[in-house]
N, C-alpha and C positions, 0 to 999 in steps of 0.2 A: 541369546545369540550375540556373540564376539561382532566387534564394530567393523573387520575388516571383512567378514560373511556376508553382511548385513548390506555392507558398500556394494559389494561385486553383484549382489542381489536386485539389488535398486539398478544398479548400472544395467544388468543382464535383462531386469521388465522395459527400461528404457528404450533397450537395442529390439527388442522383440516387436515395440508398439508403437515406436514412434516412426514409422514407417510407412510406407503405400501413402496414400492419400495424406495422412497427418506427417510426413516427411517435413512439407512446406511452411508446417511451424514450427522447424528447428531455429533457436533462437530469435522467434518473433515474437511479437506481442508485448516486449518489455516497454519501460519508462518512453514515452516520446514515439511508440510503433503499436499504442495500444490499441489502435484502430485496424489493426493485421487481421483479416481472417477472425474476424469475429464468430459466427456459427460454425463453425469448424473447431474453434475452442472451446464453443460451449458442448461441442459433442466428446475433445478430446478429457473436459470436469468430469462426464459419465464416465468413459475409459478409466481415468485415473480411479472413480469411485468403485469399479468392479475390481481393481486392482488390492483396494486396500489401504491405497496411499490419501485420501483426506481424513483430516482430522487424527494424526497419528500420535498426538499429545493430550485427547481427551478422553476422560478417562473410558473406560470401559461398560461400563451402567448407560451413557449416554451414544453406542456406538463407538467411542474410538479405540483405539490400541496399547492406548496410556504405555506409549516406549520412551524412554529416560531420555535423557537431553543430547545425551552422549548420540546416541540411531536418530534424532529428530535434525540434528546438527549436518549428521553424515547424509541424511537424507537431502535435505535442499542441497550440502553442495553436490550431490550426485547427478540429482536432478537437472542442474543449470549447468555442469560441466556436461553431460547428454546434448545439452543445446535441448534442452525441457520448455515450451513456452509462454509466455505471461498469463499469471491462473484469473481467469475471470472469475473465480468463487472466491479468490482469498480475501477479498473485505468480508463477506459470511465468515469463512472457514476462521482467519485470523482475526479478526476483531470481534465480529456480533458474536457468534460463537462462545467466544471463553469467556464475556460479560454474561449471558444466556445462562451458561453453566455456572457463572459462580454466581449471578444476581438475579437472574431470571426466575418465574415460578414456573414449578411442574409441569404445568400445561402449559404455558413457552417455551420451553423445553422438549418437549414432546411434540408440538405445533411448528415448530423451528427448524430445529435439528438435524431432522431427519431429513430434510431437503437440499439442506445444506452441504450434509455427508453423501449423499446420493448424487450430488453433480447437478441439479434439476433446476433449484431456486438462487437467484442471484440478488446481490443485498448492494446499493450505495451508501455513502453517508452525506446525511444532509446537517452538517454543522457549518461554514462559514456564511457568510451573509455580507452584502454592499454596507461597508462603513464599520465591518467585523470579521475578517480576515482571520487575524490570527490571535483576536481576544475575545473566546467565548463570553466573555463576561457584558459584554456589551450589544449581543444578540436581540432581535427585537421581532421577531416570527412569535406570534400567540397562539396560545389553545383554551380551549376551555369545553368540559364534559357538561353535557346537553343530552336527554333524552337517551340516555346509554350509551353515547357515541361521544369521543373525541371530534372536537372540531379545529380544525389547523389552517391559519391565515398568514401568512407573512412569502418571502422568499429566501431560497439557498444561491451560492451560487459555488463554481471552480467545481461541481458536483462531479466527480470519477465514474464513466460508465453512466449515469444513469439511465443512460434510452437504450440499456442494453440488462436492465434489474428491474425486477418485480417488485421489490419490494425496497427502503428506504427507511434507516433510522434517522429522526429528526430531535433536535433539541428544540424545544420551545418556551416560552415564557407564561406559566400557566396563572400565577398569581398577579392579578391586574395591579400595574405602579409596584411593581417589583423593581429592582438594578440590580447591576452587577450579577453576584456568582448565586443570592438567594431566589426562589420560586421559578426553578426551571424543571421542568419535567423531560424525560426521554419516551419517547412515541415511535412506535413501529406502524410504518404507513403504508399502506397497498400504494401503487403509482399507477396502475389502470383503472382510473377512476374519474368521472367527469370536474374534479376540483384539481388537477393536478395537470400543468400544463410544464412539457421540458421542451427548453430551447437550447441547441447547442453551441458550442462557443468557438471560434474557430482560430486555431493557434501560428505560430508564425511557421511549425514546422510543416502547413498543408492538414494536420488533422484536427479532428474536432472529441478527444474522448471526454475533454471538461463538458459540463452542461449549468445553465443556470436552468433550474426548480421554482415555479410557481404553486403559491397553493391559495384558491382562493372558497376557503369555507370546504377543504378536503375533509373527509372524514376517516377516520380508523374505530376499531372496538373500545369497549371502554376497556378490555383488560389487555390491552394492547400500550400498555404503561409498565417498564424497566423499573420498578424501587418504586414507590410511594410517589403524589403528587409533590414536588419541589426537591425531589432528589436528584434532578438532572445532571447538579454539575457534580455530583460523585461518582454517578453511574457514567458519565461524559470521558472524568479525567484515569477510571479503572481503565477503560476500553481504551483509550488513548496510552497507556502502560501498557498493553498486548501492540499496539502498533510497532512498537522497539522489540520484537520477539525475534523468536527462531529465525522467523524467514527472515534476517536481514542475511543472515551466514548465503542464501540464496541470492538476494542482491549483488554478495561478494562478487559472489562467482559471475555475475552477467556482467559486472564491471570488467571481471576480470576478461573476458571475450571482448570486450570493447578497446580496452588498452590493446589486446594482441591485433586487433584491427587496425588500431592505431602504429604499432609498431610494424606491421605487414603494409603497411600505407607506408610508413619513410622508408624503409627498404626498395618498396617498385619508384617512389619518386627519385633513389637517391639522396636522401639528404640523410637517412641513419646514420652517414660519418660528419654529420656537424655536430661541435661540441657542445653549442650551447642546448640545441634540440636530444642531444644524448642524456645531459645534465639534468633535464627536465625530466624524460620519459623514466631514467633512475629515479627522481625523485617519487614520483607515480606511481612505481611501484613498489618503491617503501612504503608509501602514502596507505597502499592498498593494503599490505599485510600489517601495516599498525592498527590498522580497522580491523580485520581480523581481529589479531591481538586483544584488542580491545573488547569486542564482543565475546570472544570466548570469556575473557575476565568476567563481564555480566555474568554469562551462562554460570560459572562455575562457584559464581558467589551465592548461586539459586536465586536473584531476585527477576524480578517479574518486570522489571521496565521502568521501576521508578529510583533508582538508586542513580551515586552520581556519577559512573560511568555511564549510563542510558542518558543521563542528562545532556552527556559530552557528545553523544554519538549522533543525533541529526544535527549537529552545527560542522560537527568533523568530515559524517561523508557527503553534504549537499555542497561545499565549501572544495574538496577533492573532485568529486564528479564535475563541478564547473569548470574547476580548474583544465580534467580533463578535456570537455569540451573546447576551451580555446585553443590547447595544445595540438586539438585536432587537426582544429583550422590552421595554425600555425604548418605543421607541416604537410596540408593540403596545399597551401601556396594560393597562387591563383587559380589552379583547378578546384578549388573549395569555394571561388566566386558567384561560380551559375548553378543552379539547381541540377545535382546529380543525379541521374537515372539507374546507375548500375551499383551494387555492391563491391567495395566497403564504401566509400563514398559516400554512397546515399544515406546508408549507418551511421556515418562519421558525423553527418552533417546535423542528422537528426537527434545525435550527443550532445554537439551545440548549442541549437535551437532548444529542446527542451530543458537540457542542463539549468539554464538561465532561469527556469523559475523553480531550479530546485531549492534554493536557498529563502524562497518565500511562500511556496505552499506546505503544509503542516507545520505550521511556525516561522515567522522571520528569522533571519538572523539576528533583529534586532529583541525580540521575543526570546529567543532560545539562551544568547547572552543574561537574560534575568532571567531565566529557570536555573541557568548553572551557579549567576551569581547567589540568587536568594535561595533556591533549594538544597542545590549542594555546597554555597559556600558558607552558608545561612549569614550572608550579608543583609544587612535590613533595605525594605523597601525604599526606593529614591521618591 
């Protein structure tokens, strides 16, 4: 199928289904509004899964559609230009998923999978921790196999969804007096279970989707182990390579709904004829198609997330998206002061508000700066 069939295709299931009742998650559920209509999203995962549309990049043996990058591309932005709403499976679909299928055994893959394609089973990830932010390496959550069972002690926290997943990939420290990046294992963990205690976290924008994760003497299967005991931080750093995937082209596009809010914001204020707010909102949206740009460049070199434009790419767009955010505010004025009830406003605000820890969850800025230096410039370590 030609790329321009394939669009009008995606666009045309959109127009068909995102309607009647699921109308109200037109463009909700994104970065900083994940807490939208939550069971209404999990019913809209089903829909999508009758459709065809999850997992359209794996391959075929495994359930998916295995479609070239070229139709996976076109897809997310089809979807987010619809006003498509934030996928409550995509940490399953996009991250456990392609670690599953390239590092997973057979019957995790078969025990997994399928759940995950169907819209059914929803997956968190439990890797930061108090005092381990954004250096796996310094994790301190343990496990150790006992009587055929995984046993898991420690705490996660900034945890995405979790009081809304079944299930939880965890890193843990399986080798007693291990450091750093040696004797980590990766653990798939039921979360309904009397060792596993979430508490949510509650942010400045009014919501709460972070959660901190306790686990005290949680247990999972013993063949509920990603790679071998102490492979954690391989199988850690593949899946963290599928986080810089396709779906960012999808990202694009919600951004790109937020700058037009933003621009439809200075227009009813009046200020779209000040120069220096004009100057800005151009730059924005250059800002926005150099991201683009840039990610097509990944796509088309075929790697997978670890090359050193994926390196460049979360320093570029959480560093952009902030920016957006203040610009918001900037031309909300004083009506940006009090807690806005009505849309765009309320959007705008919530750009802001969350923006601000874009630049520090999946990596600091000050983190992602030594991934570019030492990985892509192969600078030596400081």
């Amino acid at each position: 199928m030609d790329e321009k069939t394939f669009r009008a295709e995606v666009a045309d299931w959109m127009a068909r289904h995102l309607v009647g009742r699921f109308e109200v998650l037109r463009h909700r559920g994104g970065p900083g509004d994940e807490t939208a209509h939550p069971e209404l999203r999990r019913e809209w995962e089903q829909v999508m899964a009758s459709g065809g549309w999850i997992g359209l990049g794996w391959p075929r043996a495994h359930g998916g559609r295995e479609l070239p990058v070229s139709l996976q591309v076109a897809f997310h932005e089809e979807y987010a230009r619809a006003g498509g709403p934030g996928r409550m499976g995509h940490i399953g679909e996009t991250l456990l998923a392609p670690t599953l299928i390239d590092l997973g055994t057979p019957a995790q893959q078969q025990r997994f999978l399928p759940g995950i394609r169907e819209g059914r089973t929803f997956w968190c990830q439990g890797y930061s921790e108090p005092g381990a932010g954004s250096d796996l390496a310094a994790i301190r959550s343990r496990c150790w196999l006992e009587n055929g069972e995984w046993h898991l002690q420690g705490q996660k926290v900034w945890t995405s969804l979790a009081h809304d997943s079944e299930w939880i990939f965890v890193i843990a420290r399986s080798t007693p007096g291990s450091v750093g990046r040696e004797g980590l294992s990766f653990l798939l963990v039921p979360l309904a279970q009397p060792g596993v205690e979430i508490r949510p976290i509650r942010q400045m924008t009014g919501e709460a989707e972070f959660n901190e994760v306790f686990f005290d003497d949680a247990r999972t299967a013993a063949d509920c182990i990603v790679g071998a005991p102490g492979d954690g931080w391989k199988v850690a750093m593949a899946l963290l390579g599928y986080e810089r995937g396709l779906s960012t082209l999808g990202q694009q596009m919600h951004f790109s709904h937020e700058l037009q809010l933003l621009v439809d914001a200075a227009r009813a204020a009046g200020v779209d004829h000040d120069p220096a707010l004009r100057r800005r909102i151009a730059e924005a949206w250059i800002g926005l198609r150099t991201l683009r740009a840039n990610a097509l460049r990944i796509f088309a070199r075929g790697e997978s997330g670890v090359g050193p434009e994926a390196l460049v790419y979360k320093y570029a767009w959480s560093n952009w998206h902030r920016s957006l955010g203040e610009l918001a505010m900037d031309v909300m004025g004083t009506a940006g002061d009090l807690q806005a009830d009505n849309d765009p406003l309320r959007r705008l605000q919530q750009v802001f508000f969350f923006s601000r820890a874009d630049t520090i969850y999946a990596g600091t800025n000050e983190i992602q700066l030594n991934l570019i230096a030492e990985r892509g410039l192969g600078m030596p370590r400081g």
